[in-house]
C-alpha positions in Angstrom: 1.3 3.7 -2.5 -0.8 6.4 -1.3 -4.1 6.6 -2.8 -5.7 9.8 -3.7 -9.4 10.5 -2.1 -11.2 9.2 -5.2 -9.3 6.1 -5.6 -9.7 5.6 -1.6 -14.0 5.7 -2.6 -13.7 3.6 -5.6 -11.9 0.7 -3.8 -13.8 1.1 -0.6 -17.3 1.1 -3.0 -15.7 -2.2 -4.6 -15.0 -4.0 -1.2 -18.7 -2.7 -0.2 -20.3 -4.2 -3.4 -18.1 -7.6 -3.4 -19.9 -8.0 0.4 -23.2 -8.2 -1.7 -24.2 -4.7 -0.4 -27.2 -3.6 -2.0 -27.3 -1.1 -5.0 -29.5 1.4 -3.6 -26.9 1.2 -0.3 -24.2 1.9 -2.6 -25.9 4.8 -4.4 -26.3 6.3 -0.8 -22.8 5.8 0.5 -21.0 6.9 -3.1 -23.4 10.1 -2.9 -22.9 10.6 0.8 -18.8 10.2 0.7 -18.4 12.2 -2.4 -19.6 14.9 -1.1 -17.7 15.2 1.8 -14.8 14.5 0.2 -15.5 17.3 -2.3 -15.9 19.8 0.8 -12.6 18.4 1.9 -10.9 19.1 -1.5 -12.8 22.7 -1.4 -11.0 23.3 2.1 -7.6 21.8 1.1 -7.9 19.1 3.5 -6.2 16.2 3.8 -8.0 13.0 5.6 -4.4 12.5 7.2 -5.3 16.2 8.8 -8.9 15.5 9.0 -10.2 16.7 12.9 -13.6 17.0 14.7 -13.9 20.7 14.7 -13.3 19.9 9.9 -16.4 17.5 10.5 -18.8 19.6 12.6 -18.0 22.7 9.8 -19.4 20.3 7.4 -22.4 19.2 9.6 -22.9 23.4 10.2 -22.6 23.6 6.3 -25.2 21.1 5.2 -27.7 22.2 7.9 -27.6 26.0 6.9 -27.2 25.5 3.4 -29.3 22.3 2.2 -31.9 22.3 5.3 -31.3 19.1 5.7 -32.8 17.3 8.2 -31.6 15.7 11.7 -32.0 11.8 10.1 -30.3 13.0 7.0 -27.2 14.1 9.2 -26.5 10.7 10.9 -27.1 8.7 7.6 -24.3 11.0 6.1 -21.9 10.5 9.5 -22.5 6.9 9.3 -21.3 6.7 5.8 -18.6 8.7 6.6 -17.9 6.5 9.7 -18.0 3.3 7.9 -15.9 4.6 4.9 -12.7 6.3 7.4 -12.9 2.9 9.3 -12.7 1.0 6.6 -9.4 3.1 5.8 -7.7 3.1 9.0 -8.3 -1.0 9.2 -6.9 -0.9 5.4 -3.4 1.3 7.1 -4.9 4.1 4.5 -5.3 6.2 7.6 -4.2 6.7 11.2 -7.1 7.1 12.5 -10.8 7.9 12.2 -11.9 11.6 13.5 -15.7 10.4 12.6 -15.3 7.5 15.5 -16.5 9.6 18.6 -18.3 12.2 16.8 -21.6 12.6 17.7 -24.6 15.5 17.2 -27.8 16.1 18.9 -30.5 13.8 17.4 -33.6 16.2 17.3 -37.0 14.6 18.7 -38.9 12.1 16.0 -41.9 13.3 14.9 -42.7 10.0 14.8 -41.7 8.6 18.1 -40.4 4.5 17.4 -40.6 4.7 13.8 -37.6 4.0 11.8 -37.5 5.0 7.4 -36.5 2.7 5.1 -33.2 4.0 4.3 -32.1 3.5 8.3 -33.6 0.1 7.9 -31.6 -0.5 5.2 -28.2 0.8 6.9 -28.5 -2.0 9.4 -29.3 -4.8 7.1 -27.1 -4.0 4.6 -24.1 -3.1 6.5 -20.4 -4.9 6.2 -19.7 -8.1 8.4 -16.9 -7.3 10.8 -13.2 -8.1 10.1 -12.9 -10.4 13.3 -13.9 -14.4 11.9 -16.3 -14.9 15.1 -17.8 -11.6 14.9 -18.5 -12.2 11.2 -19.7 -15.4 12.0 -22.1 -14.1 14.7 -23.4 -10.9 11.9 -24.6 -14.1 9.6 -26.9 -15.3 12.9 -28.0 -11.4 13.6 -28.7 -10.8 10.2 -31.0 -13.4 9.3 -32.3 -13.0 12.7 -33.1 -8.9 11.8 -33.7 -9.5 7.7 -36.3 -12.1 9.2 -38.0 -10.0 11.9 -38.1 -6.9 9.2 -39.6 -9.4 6.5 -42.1 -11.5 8.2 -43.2 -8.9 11.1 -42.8 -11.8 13.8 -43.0 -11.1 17.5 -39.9 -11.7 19.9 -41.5 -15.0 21.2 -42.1 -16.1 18.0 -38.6 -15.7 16.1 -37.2 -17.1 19.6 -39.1 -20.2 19.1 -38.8 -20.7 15.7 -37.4 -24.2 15.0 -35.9 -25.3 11.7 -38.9 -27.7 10.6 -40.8 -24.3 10.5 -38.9 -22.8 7.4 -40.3 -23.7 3.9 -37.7 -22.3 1.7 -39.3 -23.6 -1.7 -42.5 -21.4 -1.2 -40.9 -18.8 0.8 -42.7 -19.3 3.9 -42.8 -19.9 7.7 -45.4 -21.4 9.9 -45.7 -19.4 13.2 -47.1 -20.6 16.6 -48.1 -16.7 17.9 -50.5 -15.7 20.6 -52.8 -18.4 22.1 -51.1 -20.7 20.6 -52.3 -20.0 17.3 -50.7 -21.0 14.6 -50.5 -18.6 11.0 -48.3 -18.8 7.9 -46.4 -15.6 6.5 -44.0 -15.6 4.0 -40.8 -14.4 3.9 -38.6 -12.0 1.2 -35.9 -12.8 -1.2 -32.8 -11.4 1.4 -34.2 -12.9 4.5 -33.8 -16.5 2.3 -30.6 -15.5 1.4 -29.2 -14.7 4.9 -30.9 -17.7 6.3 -28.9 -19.7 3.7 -25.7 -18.2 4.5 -25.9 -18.6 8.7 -27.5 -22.0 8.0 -24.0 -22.8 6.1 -22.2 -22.3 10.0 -25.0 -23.3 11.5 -22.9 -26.5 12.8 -20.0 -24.5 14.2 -22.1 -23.5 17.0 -21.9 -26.6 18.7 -25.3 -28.0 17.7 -26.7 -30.3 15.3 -29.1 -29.3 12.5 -32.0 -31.5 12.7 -36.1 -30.3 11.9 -36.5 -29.7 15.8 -33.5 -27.5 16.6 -33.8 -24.0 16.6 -33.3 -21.7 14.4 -31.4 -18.9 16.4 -28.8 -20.5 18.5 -26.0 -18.9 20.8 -22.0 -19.9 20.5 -23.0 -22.5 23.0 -25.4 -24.4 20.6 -28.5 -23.5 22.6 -31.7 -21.6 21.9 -31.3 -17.7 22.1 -32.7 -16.4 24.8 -35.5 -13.5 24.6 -32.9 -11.0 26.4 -29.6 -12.2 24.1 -32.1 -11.4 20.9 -33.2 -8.0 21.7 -29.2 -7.2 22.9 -28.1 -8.3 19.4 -30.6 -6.1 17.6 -29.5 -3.7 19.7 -26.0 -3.6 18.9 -26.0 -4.3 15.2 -28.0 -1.0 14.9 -25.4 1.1 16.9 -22.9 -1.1 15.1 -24.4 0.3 11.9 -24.6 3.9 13.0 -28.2 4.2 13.7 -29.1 5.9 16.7 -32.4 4.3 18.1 -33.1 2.4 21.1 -33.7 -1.1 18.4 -35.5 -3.6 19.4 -37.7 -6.7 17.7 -40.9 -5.4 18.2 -39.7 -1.5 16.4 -39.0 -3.9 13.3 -42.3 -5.3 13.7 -44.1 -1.9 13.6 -41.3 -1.0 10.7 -42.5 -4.0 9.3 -46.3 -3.0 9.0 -46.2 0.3 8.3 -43.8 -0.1 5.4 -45.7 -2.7 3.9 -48.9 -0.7 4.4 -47.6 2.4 3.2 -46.6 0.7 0.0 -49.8 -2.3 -0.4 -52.3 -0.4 1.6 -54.1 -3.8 2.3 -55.1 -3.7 6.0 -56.7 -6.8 5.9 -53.4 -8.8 4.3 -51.0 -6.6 7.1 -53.6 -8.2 9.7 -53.3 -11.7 8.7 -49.1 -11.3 8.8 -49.3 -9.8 12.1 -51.6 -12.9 13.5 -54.3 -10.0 14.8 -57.6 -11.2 15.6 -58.9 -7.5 15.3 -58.3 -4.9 12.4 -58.1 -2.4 15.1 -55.0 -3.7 17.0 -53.3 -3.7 13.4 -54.5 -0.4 13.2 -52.5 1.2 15.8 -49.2 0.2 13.8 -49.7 2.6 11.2 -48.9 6.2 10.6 -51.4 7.9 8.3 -49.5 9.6 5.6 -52.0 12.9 5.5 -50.8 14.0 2.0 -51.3 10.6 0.5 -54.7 10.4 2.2 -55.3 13.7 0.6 -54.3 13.0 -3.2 -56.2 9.6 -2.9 -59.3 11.4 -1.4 -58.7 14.2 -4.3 -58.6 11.7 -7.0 -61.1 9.4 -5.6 -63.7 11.0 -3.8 -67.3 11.6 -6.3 -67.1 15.3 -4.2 -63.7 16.2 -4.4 -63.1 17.7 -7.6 -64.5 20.9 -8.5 -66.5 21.6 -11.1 -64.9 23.3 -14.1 -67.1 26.0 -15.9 
């Protein structure tokens, strides 16, 4: 049976959310999908027919009529990757024209920095359809959920050993810098996907025991620093996202989200194991117009006086 386009996004939607995929993920990829598929309808286009030259009109259309923005583009291409792959693995389609298509990133303005949204396109995408692939997403993606949550260094999530998770209180002990040791906790998902690659952790040809580590290879032994930084690597191009990522971006993703959101310095220092406020200081971006409301609606000088 040939299913129309909206029965093609309703069934993908329901695959998505059966893999646990977040709501706010599904929001983005229903709103994203639609509404290419409604430009498709509006051109009489079939996604049989679908080419490159359909797909970079509709990338012409969104940046001359809705402004949007260079980011904005990929998250909508990687939707519509994710959604036409999904369809030719599912015999739907023939093939994918959204595969190889690629536009021109335009320069950050924040250099390194990845949003939230991008951040959550990597954690919350699908496991692969290949069982030893799948298998090796459940490592990578407690290995990213935990580097995103906790704000751990490459050194320290490499040497992370299983006697180091508390999962009652939510919290890991971490040997850092100088041998230092700090606690930080951890969030709901990052539990959650620690659970689930725990579950295999034995088909990796090693034995769970308090001393083993946490992150291992197919071999059984501990990830090396290089094997960690190439799997972070790939499950962000995997996902769509085009940026160079590595464990110490999610760190810096890591800091400034949470300070953007707490605006506790001091607490962002302790999770980061700093011995100086200063160093934490160079992993935030001031938000200018935030800084300007609070100094507005804060500062004894700010308001002026009404006559």
């Amino acid at each position: 049976m040939i299913l129309d386009h909206t029965q093609l996004l309703s069934l993908w939607l329901t695959t998505r959310e059966v893999q646990q995929q977040s709501a706010h993920t599904l929001l983005a990829y229903q709103r994203d999908v639609s509404d290419f598929l409604a430009f498709c309808q509006q051109k009489n286009l079939s996604l049989v027919d679908l080419e490159s030259s359909d797909l970079r009109e509709y990338v012409a259309n969104n940046i001359e009529q809705k402004h949007l923005s260079s980011n904005s583009i990929q998250r909508l291409l990687s939707a519509i990757r994710q959604f036409m792959k999904w369809a030719v693995e599912g015999n739907h389609l023939q093939h994918n024209p959204a595969a190889d298509f690629q536009i021109k990133r335009q320069p950050r303005a924040l250099p390194g920095m990845l949003d939230i949204e991008s951040v959550n396109l990597i954690l919350d995408q699908a496991p692969p359809a290949d069982t030893k692939q799948a298998q090796l997403w459940l490592r990578d993606k407690a290995l990213l959920e935990l580097l995103y949550s906790s704000g751990l260094r490459l050194a320290e999530i490499q040497y992370l050993n299983i006697k180091d998770l508390d999962f009652k209180r939510q919290l890991l002990r971490i040997t850092g810098k100088g041998n230092k040791t700090r606690i930080v906790p951890f969030g709901a998902k990052a539990k959650d996907s620690l659970y689930a690659w725990l579950k295999i952790y034995p088909l990796f040809q090693t034995t769970l025991t308090p001393d083993a580590p946490v992150f291992v290879s197919q071999r059984g032994g501990r990830l090396s620093a290089r094997q960690i930084e190439n799997r972070v690597k790939y499950q962000a191009q995997r996902a769509g996202v085009n940026i160079d990522l590595h464990p110490h971006l999610l760190r810096h993703c890591f800091a400034s989200h949470l300070l953007s959101n707490s605006g506790d310095l001091r607490a962002v220092q302790e999770m980061l194991g700093h011995s100086n406020l200063s160093t934490t200081q160079i992993y935030t971006h001031v938000d200018f117009d935030r800084l300007a409301q609070v100094y507005d609606q804060a500062h004894p000088r700010a308001q002026q006086h009404k006559n």
